[in-house]
LUMZANU-339256 format. One record per atom (N, C-alpha, C): residue number from 0; residue in three letters; atom name; x, y, z. Coordinates in pm, whole numbers, plus 50000, padded with zeros to 5 digits. Each point is the difference from the previous one (the first is absolute). Example, Ala and Ser with C-alpha at 12.3 -4.5 7.8 and 13.67 -1.06 7.14 Angstrom:
# residues 2
+-----+------+------+-------+-------+-------+
! pos ! code ! site !    c1 !    c2 !    c3 !
+-----+------+------+-------+-------+-------+
!   0 !  ALA !    N ! 51319 ! 49431 ! 50780 !
!   0 !  ALA !   CA ! 49911 ! 50119 ! 50000 !
!   0 !  ALA !    C ! 50090 ! 50120 ! 50000 !
!   1 !  SER !    N ! 49965 ! 50105 ! 49928 !
!   1 !  SER !   CA ! 50082 ! 50119 ! 50006 !
!   1 !  SER !    C ! 49923 ! 50109 ! 50073 !
+-----+------+------+-------+-------+-------+
//
This chain:
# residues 75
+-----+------+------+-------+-------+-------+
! pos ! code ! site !    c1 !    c2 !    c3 !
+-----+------+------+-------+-------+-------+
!   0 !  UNK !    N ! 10903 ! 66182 ! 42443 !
!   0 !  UNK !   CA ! 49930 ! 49918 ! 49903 !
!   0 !  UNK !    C ! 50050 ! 49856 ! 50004 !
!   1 !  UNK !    N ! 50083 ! 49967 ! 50009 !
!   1 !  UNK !   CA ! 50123 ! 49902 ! 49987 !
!   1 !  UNK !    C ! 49908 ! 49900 ! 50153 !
!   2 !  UNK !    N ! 49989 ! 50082 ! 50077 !
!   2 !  UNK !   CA ! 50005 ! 49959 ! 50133 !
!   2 !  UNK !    C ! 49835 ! 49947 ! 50013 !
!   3 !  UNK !    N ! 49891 ! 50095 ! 49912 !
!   3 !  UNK !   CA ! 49865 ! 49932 ! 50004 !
!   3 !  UNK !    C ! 49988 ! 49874 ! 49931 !
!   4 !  UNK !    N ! 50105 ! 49993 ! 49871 !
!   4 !  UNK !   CA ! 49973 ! 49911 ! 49886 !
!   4 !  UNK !    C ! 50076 ! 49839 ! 50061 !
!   5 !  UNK !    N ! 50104 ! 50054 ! 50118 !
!   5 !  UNK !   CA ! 50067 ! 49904 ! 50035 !
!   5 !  UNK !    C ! 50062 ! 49882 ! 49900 !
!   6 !  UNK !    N ! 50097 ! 50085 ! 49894 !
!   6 !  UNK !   CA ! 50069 ! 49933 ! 49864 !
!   6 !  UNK !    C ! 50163 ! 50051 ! 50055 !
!   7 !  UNK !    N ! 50041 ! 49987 ! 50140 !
!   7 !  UNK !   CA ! 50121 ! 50059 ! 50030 !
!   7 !  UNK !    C ! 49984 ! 49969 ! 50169 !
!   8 !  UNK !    N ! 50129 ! 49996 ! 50039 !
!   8 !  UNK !   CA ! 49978 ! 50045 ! 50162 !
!   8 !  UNK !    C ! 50137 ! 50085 ! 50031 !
!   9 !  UNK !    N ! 49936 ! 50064 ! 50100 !
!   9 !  UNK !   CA ! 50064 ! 50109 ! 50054 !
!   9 !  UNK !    C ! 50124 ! 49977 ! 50048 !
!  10 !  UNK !    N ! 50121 ! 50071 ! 49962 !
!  10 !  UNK !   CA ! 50139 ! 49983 ! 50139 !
!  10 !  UNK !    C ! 49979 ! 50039 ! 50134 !
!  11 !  UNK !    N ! 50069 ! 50018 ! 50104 !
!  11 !  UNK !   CA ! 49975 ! 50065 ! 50075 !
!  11 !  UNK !    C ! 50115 ! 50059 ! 50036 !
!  12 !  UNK !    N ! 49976 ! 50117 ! 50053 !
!  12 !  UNK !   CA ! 50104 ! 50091 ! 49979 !
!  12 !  UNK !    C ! 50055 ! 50002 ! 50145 !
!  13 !  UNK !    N ! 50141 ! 50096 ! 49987 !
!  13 !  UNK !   CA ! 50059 ! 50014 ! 50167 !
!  13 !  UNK !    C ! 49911 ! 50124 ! 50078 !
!  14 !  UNK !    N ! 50044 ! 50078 ! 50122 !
!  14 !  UNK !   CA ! 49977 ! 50082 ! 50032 !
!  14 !  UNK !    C ! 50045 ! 50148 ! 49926 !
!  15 !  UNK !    N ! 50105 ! 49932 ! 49913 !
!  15 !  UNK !   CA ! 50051 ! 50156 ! 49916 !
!  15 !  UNK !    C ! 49963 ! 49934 ! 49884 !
!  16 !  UNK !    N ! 49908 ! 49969 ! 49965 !
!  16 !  UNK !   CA ! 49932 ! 49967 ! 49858 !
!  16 !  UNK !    C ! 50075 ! 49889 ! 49859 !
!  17 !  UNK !    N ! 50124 ! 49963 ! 50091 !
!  17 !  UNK !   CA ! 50042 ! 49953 ! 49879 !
!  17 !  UNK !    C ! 49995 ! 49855 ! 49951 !
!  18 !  UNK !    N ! 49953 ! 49901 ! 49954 !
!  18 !  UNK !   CA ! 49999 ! 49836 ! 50004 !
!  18 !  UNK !    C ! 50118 ! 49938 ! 50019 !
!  19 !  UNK !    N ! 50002 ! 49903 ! 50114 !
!  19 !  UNK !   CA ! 50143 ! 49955 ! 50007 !
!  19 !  UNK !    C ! 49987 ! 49862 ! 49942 !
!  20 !  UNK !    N ! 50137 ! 49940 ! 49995 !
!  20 !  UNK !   CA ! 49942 ! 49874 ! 49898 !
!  20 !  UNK !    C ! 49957 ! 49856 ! 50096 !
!  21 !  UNK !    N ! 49952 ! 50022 ! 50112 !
!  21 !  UNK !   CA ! 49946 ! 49892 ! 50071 !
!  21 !  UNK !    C ! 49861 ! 50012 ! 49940 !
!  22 !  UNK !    N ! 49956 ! 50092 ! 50013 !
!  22 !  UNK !   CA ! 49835 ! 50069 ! 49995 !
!  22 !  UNK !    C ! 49946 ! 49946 ! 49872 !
!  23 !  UNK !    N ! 50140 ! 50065 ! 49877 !
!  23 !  UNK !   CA ! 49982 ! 49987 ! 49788 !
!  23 !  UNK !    C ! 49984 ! 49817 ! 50087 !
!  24 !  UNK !    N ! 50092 ! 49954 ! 50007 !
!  24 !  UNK !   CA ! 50031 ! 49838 ! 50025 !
!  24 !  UNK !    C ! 49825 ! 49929 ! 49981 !
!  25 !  UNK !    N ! 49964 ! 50072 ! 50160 !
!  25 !  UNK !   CA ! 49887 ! 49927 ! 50026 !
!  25 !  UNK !    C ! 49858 ! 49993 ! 49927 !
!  26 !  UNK !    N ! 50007 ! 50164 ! 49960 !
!  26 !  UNK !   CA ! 49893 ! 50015 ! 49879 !
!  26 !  UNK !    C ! 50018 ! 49920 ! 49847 !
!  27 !  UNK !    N ! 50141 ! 49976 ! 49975 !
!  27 !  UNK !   CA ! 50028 ! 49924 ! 49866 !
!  27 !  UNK !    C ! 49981 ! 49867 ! 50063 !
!  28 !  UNK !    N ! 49992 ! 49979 ! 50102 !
!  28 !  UNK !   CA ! 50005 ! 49843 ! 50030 !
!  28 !  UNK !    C ! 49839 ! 49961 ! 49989 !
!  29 !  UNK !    N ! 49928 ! 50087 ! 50093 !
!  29 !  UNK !   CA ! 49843 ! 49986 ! 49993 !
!  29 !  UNK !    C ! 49928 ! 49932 ! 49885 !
!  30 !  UNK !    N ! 50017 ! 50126 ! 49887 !
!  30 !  UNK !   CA ! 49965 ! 49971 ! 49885 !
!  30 !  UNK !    C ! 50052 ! 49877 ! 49877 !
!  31 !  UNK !    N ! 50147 ! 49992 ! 50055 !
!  31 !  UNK !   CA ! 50046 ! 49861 ! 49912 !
!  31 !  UNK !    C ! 49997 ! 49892 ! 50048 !
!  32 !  UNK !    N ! 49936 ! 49954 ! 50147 !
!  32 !  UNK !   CA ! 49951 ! 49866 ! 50037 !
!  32 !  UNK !    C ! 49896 ! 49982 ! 49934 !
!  33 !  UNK !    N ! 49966 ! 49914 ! 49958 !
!  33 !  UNK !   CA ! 49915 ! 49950 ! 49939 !
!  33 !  UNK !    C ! 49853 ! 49939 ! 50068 !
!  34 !  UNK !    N ! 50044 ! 49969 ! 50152 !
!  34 !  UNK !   CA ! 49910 ! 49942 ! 50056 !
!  34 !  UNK !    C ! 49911 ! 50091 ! 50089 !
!  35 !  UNK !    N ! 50102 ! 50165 ! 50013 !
!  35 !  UNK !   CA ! 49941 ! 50096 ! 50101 !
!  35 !  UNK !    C ! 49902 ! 50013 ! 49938 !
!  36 !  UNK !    N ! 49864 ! 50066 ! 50119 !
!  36 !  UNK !   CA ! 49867 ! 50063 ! 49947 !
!  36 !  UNK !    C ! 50030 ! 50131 ! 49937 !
!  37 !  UNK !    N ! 50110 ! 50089 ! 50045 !
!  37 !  UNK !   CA ! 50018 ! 50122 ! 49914 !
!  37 !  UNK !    C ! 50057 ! 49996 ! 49885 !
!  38 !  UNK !    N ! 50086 ! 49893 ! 49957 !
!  38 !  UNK !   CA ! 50004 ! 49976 ! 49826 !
!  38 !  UNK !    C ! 49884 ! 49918 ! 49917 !
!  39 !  UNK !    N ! 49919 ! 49970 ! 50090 !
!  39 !  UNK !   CA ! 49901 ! 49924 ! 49922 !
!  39 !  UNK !    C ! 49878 ! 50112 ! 49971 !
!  40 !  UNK !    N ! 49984 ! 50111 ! 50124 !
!  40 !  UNK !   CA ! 49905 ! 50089 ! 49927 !
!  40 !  UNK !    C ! 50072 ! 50076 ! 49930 !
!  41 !  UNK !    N ! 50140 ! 50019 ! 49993 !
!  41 !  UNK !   CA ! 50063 ! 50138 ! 49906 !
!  41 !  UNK !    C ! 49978 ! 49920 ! 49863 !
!  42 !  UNK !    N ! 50025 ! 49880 ! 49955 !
!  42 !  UNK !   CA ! 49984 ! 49882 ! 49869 !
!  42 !  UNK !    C ! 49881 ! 50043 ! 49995 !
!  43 !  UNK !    N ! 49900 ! 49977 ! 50056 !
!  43 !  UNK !   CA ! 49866 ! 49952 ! 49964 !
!  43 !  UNK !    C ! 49940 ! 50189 ! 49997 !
!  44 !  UNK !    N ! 50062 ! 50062 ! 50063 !
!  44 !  UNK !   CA ! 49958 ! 50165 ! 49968 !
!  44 !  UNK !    C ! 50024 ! 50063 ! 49791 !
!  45 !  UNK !    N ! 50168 ! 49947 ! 50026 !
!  45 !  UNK !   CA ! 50075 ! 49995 ! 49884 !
!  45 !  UNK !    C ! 49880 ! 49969 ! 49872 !
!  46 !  UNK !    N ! 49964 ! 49851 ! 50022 !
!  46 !  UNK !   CA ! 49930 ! 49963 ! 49896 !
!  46 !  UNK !    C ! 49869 ! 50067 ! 49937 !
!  47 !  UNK !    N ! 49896 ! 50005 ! 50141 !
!  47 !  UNK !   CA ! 49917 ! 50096 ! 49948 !
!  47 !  UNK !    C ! 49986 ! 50141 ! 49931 !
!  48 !  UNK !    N ! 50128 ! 50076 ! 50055 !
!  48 !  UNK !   CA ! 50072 ! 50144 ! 49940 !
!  48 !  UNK !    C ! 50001 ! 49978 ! 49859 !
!  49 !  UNK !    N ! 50080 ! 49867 ! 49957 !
!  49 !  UNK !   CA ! 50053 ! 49990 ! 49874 !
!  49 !  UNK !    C ! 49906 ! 49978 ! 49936 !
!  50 !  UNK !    N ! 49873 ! 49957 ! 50052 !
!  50 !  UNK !   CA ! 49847 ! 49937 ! 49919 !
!  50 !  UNK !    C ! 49940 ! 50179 ! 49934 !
!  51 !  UNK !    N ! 50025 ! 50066 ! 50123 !
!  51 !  UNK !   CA ! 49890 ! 50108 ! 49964 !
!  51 !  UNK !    C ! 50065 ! 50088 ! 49924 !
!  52 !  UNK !    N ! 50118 ! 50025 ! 50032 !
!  52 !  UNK !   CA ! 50100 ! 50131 ! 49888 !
!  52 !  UNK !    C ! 50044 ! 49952 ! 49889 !
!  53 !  UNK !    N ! 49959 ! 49836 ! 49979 !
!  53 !  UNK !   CA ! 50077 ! 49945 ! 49856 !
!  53 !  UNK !    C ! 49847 ! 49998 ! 49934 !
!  54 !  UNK !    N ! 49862 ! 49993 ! 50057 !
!  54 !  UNK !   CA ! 49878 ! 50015 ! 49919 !
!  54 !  UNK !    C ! 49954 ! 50101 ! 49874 !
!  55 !  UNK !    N ! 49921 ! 49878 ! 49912 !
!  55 !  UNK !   CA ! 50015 ! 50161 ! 49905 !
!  55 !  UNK !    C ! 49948 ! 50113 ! 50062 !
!  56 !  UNK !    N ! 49889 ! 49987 ! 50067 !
!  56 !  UNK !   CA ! 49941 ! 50104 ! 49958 !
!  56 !  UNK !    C ! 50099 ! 50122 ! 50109 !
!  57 !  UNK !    N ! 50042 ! 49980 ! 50109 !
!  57 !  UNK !   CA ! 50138 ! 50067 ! 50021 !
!  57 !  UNK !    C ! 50076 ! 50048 ! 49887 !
!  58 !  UNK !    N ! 50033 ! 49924 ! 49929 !
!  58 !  UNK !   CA ! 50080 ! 50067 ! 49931 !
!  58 !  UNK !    C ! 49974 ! 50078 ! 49880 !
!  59 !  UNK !    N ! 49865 ! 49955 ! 49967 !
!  59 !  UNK !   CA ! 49948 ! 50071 ! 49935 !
!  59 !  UNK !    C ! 49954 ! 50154 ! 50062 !
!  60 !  UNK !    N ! 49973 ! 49999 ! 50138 !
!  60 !  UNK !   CA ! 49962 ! 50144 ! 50064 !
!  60 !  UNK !    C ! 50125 ! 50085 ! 50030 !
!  61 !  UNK !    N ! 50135 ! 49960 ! 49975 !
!  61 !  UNK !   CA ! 50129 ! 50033 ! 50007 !
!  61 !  UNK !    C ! 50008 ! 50066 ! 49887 !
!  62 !  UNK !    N ! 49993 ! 49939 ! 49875 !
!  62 !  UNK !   CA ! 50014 ! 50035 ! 49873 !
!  62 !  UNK !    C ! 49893 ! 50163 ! 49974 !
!  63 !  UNK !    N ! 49889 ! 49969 ! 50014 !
!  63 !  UNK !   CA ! 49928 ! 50089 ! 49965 !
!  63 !  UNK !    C ! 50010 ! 50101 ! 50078 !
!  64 !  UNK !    N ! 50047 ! 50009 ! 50144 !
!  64 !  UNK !   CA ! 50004 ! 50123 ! 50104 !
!  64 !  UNK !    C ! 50161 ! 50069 ! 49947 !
!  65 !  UNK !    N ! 50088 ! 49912 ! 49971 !
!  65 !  UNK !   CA ! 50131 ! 50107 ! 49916 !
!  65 !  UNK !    C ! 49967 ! 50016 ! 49859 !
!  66 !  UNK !    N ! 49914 ! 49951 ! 49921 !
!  66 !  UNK !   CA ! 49972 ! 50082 ! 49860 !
!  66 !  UNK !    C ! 49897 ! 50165 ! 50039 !
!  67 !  UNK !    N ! 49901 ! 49949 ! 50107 !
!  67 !  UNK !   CA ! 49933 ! 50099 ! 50023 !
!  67 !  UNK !    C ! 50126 ! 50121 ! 50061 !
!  68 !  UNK !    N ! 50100 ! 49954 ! 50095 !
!  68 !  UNK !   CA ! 50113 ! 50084 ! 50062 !
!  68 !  UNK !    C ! 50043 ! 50070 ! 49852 !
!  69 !  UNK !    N ! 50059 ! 49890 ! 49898 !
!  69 !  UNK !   CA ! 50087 ! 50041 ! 49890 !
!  69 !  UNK !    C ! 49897 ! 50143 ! 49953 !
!  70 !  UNK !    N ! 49882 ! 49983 ! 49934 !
!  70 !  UNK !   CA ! 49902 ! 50091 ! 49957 !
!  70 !  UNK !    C ! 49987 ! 50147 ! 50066 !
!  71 !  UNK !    N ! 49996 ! 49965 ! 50148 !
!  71 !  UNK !   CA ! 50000 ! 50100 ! 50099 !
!  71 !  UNK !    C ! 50077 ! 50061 ! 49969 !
!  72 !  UNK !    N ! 50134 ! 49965 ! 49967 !
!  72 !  UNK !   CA ! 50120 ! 50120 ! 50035 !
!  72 !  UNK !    C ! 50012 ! 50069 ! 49835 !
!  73 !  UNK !    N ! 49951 ! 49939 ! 49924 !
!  73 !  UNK !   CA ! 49992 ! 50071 ! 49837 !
!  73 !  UNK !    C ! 49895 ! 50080 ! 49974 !
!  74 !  UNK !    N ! 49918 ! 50059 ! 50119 !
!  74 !  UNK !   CA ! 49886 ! 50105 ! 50010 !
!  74 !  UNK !    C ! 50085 ! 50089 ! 50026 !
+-----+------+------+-------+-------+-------+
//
């Protein structure tokens, strides 16, 4: 999900799976330049995310799908 929404980028891992810290380095570096194209779409991904899950009516369909949950489980 992370990876369609592109609000993150990936480490890359070794051959025995584990992140070494050249790899963490380069992925934290990506995203905290300011001028790279991959922190400018992870920012500009960021923002739109925050537009649609901070909307009411989101949160209003949040609210009402756990009262309907709450109701559910008191049957």
């Amino acid at each position: 999900m992370v990876e369609d929404l592109k609000v993150a980028v990936e480490v890359k891992r070794g051959e025995n799976g584990w992140i070494s810290k050249e790899n963490l380095s380069k992925a934290i570096k990506s995203v905290m330049d300011k001028d790279s194209e991959v922190a400018m779409e992870v920012k500009s991904n960021h923002v739109t995310l925050k537009k649609v899950l901070a909307g009411k009516k989101m949160q209003e369909t949040y609210v009402d799908s756990f009262i309907k949950n709450l109701l559910d489980l008191m049957k």
